[in-house]
N, C-alpha and C positions, 0 to 999 in steps of 0.2 A: 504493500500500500504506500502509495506515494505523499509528500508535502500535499499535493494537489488537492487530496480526494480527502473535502474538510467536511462528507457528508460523515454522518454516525455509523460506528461499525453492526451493521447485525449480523447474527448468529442464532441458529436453534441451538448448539448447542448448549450455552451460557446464558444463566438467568442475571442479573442486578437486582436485588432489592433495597431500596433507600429505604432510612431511619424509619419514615411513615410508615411503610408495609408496601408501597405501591411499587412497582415493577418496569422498570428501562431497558431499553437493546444497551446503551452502554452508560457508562458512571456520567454522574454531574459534574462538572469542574468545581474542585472545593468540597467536596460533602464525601462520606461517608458511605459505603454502602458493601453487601452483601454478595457474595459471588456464588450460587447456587452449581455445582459442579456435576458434570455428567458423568460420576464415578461413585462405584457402589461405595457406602458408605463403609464397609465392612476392610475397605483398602487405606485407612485412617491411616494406620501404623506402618505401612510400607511405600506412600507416597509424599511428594513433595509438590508443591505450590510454588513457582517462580515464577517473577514479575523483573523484568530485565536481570536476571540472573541472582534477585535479591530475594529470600524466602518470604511467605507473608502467612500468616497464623491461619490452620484448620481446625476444623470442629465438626462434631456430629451431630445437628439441631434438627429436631422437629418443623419439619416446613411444609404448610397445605396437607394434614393429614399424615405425612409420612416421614424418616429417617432422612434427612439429606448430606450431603459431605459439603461443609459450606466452609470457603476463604474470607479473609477478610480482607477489603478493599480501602485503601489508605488512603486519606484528605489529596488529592493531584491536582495538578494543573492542567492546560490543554498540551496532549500529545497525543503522538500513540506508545503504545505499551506491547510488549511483548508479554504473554502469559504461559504458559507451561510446564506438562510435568511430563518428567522425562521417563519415569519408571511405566507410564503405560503408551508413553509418544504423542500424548497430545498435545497442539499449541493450537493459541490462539492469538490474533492483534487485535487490541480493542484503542478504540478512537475515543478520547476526553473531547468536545466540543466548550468552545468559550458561551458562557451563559451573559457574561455584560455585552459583548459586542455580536451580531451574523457572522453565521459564513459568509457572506455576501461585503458585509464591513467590512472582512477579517482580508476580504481576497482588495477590497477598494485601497486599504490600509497599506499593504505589498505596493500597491500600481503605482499610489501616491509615492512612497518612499523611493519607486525605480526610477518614475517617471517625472510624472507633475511637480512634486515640489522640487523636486533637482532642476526641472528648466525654468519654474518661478525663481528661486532664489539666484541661479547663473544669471540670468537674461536680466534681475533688475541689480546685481551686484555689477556686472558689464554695465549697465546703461550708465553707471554712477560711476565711471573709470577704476575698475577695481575689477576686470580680466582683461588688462591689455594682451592680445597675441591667443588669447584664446576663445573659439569660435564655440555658441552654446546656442542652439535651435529652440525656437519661441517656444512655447509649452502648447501650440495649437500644432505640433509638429512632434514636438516630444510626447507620443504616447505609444502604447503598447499596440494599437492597432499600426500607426508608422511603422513600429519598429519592427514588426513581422514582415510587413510588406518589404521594406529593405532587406530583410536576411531573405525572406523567400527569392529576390534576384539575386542577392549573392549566392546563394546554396544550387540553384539554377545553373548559374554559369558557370561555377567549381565544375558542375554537374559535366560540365563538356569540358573544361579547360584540362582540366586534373587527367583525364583520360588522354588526351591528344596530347598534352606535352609529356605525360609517363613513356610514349610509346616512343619518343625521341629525345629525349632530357637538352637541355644546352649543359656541356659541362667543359672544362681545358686542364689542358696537362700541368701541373704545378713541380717545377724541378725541388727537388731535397737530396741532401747529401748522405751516402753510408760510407764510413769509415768500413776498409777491406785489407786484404793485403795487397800490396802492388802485384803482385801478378794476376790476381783478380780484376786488378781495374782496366774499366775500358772508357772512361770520359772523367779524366780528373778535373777538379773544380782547380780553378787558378786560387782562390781563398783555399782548399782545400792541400795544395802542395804549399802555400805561403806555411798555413799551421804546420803542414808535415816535416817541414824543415825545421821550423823552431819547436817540435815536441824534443823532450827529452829521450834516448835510450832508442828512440826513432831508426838508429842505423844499425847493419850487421859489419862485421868485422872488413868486410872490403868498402865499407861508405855509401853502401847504396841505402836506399830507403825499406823500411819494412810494410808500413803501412800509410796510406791516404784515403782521401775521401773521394770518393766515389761520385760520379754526378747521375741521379737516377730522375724517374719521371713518374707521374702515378696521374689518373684522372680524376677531379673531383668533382662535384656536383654543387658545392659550394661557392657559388658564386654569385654576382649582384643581382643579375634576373629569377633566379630559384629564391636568393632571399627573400626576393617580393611577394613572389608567390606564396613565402613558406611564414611571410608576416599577413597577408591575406587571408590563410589560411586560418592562422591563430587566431587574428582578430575576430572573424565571422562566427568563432568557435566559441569566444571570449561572453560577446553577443548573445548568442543561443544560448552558454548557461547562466547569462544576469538574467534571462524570462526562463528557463531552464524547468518551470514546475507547470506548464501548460501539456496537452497533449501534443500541439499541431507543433510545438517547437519537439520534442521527442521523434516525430515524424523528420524532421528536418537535418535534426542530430544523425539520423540513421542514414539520410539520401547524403549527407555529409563524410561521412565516415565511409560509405561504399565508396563514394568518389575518391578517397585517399587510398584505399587499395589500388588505384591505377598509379598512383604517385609515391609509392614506396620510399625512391629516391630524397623525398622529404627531409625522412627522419633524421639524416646526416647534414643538414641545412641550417644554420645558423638564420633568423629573423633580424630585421632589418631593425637598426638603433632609432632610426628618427624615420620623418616621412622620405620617399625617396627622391631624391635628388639626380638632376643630368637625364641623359639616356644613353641607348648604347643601339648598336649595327642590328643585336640580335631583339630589341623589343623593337627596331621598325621594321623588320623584316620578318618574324616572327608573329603571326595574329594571336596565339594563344596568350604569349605572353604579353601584349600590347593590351590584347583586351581584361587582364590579370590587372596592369597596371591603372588603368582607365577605374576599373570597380573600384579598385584600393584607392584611389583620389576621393572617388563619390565620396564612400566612407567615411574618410577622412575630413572631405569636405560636411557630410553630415553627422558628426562627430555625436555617440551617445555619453553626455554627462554620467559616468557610473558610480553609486555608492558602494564603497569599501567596507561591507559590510557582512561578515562572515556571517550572522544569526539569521541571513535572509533566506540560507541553504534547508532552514528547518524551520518557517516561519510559527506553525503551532505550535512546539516546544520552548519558541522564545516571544512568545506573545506580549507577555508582562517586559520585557527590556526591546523589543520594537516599538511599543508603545510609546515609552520615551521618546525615544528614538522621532518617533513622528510627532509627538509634541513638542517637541524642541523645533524640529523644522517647522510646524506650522507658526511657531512662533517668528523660529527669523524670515520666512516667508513675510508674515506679515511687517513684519518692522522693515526690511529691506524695501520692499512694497510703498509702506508709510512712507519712508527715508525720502525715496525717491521723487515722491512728488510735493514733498520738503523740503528741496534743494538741496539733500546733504548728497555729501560726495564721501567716498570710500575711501579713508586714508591708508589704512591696513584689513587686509584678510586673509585667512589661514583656513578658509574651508573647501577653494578648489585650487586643484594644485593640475600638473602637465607631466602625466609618464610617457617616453616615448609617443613625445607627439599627440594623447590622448588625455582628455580632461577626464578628472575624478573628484569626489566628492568626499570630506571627513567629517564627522559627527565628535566633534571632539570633546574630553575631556579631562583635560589637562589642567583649569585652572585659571588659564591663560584667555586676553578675549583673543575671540572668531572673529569678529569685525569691527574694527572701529569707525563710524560716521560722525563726518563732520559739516558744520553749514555754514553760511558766510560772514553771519551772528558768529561764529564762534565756539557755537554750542554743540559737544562733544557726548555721544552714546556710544558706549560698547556693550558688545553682546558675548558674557563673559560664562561659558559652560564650565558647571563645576566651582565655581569662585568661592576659597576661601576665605572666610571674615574671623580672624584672629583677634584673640582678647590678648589686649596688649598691644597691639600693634601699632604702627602708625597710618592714618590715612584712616579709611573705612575700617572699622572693626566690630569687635561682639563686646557687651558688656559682660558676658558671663563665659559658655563654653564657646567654640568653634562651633561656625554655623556654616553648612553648605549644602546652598539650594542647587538644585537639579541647573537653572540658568537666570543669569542676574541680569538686568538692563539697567547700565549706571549712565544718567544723564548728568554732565557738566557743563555750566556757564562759564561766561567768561567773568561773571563775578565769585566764582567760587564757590557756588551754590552747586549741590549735589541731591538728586533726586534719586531713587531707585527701586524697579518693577520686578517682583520674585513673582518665577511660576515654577510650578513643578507641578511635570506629566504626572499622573499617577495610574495601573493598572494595577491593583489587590485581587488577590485569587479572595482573600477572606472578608471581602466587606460587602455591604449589601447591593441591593440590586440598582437602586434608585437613588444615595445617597451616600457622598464620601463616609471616612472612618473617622472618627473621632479625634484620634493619633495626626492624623495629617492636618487639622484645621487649626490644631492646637500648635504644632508645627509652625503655622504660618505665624501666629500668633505669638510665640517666638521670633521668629524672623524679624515682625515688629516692632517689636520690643526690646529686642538686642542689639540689633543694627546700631551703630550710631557714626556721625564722625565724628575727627579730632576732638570737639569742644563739645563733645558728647549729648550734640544734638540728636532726634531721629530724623532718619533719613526715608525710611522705610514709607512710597508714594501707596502702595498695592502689593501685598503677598495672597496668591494664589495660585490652587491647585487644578488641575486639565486633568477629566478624568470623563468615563464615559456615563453621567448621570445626570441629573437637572442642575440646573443653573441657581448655585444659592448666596445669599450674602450675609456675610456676619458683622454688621456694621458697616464703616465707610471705607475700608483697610482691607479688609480680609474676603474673600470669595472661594465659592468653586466655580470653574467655567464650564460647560456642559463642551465634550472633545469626542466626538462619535464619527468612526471612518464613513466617509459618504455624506455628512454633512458639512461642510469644511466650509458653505459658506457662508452659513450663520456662526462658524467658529473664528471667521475671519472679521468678521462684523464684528464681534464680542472683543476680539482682540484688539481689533480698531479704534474700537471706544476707548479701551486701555490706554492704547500708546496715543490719542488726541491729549488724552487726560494730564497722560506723563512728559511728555516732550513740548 
């Protein structure tokens, strides 16, 4: 069962009974429940119950009338799980489904993070001079529908290319030297007699020579026009697995990978350091490789912003730290957004960076700000993930312990006046359905109250939390904002209010 398939697992063979009595194809995220076993119960003593390889507690209870052999199921999060007992061979995968947010959120939540908010935040951090030299496609371009259609022509013409130039490779003979004995040699290298004479012990008893280098030849395949190819290759591949959890991309994967069988020669191919540069006899005389080259410009030319972001490979099992994840970006979404049509301009940023000619994206949390804006006023915000406020310290700090919210917005004048907006995403496996936790508002409440500057003023404009439930407020300070994938633009508007308020 794949990332993809965020439907629930059923099974005849496996019951769930929750706390109440009542009966599921598979567990609740967070609760508690019953695993009713299709194994006599009279097999207590000779089997085992494992859940990723971890035991989980058996019993023989009375269930509907009868004896049953029942596991216990432990408080989880959304995954899947592996179940099984080995002593009679059977397994099972059982799927956790998130109960705050859909499947349907849960897949918007993914597109947003690949897609949308990577070309909202490029496109308005460029528009404010802050990616000179790097190209980022407007967000009506950046989507998952584009971006299939681009790999479906790349994968296409691999489809033909990769066959036609396997069945003729361009490759040239590279000379290398072997050290022999002189009577072996048959094309000494001029460098190669130079060393023979200054080696040591080099001679036999009448002054001749014992050994030289040899001048030999080998053909390799390694060379500027395979590089292209064999960087084409990677990137389209690169591509496929950043959407990698769809089916029709798995289809793609497969017409991809046949097509490398005709290109063997590959695998000995070094990829191209940057984009490529000049031309050569054999891409204008060669169509395979011409038309190789051509694709890998498009590409290039339509460059997918990608996040760097391992947790995305198993999006249900890292639900609660994507989430962040996406609340953070909807944030500098909206502030870069704000920024922009506030005349600030971008003095520093540290969230898209240039590998090999390709933009990417970091979600950082270092401490340090992501971006700093500035306007013609003066007046300076940074968007700081992770910021520590130290008691003690000088500048911004905590009057008690270390406070550190998820991401700070610290606005400064040019009179010295310091304003500052706390939000922190928040997904709890254990809080309710409709209504932050207690723990997090109090949190904020905190944040308020601690914050101060130097002259231990507060500073603290708005501490709140993004989480997926209603919209509530705890006085003038404090809030939760209602953060649900798929609605993003009443969370934008919310956010908007915010940063009018703050800045």
């Amino acid at each position: 069962m794949s990332d993809t398939d965020w439907s629930a697992s059923s099974t005849s063979e496996l019951v769930f009974c929750l706390p109440d009595g009542g009966t599921v194809e598979a567990p609740l995220e967070w609760t508690p429940a019953e695993i009713q076993l299709p194994i006599e119960p009279e097999q207590l003593a000779r089997v085992t119950l494992l859940r990723s390889e971890v035991p989980l507690p058996l019993a023989v209870r009375h269930r509907h009338g009868r004896l049953c052999l029942i596991g216990e199921w432990p408080r989880s999060g959304p995954g899947h799980y592996r179940l099984n007992c080995p002593q009679v061979g059977s397994q099972w995968t059982v799927t956790v489904l998130p109960r705050k947010i859909s499947s349907t959120a849960l897949e918007q939540m993914v597109e947003d993070l690949q897609f949308g908010l990577l070309a909202s935040i490029g496109l308005a951090l460029q528009r404010m001079g802050g990616l000179v030299g790097v190209k980022v496609l407007p967000p009506d371009r950046s989507t998952l529908a584009g971006e299939l259609l681009r790999l479906e022509r790349a994968v296409g013409a691999l489809s033909e290319i990769l066959p036609e130039v396997g069945r003729e490779p361009h490759g040239m003979l590279m000379p290398f030297g072997v050290v022999v004995p002189c009577a072996r040699a048959r094309r000494p290298t001029v460098r190669g007699l130079q060393q023979a004479f200054r080696m040591g012990g080099n001679f036999d008893r009448d002054g001749c020579l014992l050994r030289v280098e040899d001048g030999r030849v080998e053909l390799t395949w390694d060379v500027m026009e395979n590089r292209l190819l064999r960087s084409l290759v990677d990137q389209v591949g690169q591509r496929l697995r950043r959407i990698g959890r769809l089916t029709m991309v798995e289809n793609l994967h497969g017409s991809l990978r046949k097509a490398m069988q005709g290109a063997r020669f590959l695998a000995g191919v070094r990829p191209l350091h940057g984009p490529p540069t000049g031309t050569s006899m054999v891409l204008l005389k060669r169509p395979p490789y011409r038309r190789a080259l051509r694709l890998l410009q498009e590409l290039r030319n339509e460059p997918a912003l990608d996040l760097r972001e391992p947790a995305l490979d198993a999006p249900l099992e890292n639900l609660p730290y994507l989430y962040e994840c996406w609340g953070v970006m909807q944030v500098l979404q909206a502030l870069c957004e704000f920024a922009q049509e506030e005349g600030y301009v971008v003095q520093e940023q540290r969230l898209v960076h240039l590998a090999n000619g390709q933009p990417f994206f970091q979600v950082l949390r270092d401490g340090r700000p992501a971006v700093i804006l500035r306007n013609a006023a003066g007046t300076c915000i940074k968007a700081i993930p992770q910021r520590r406020y130290l008691r003690g310290s000088g500048g911004l700090r905590s009057l008690s312990f270390t406070q550190v919210p998820d991401l700070a917005l610290e606005r400064e004048r040019v009179d010295g006046s310091v304003s500052v907006l706390i939000l922190d995403p928040k997904y709890k496996l254990d809080s309710g359905e409709d209504q932050p936790q207690k723990v997090d508002i109090d949190k904020m409440h905190a944040y308020r109250d601690a914050i101060r500057d130097e002259q231990g003023r507060p500073v603290i404009r708005t501490a709140g939390i993004l989480y997926p439930g209603r919209s509530l407020k705890y006085g003038d300070s404090v809030l939760a904002l209602r953060a649900a994938p798929g609605e993003s633009e009443s969370l934008r508007l919310g956010l908007r209010d915010l940063l009018a308020d703050f800045a």
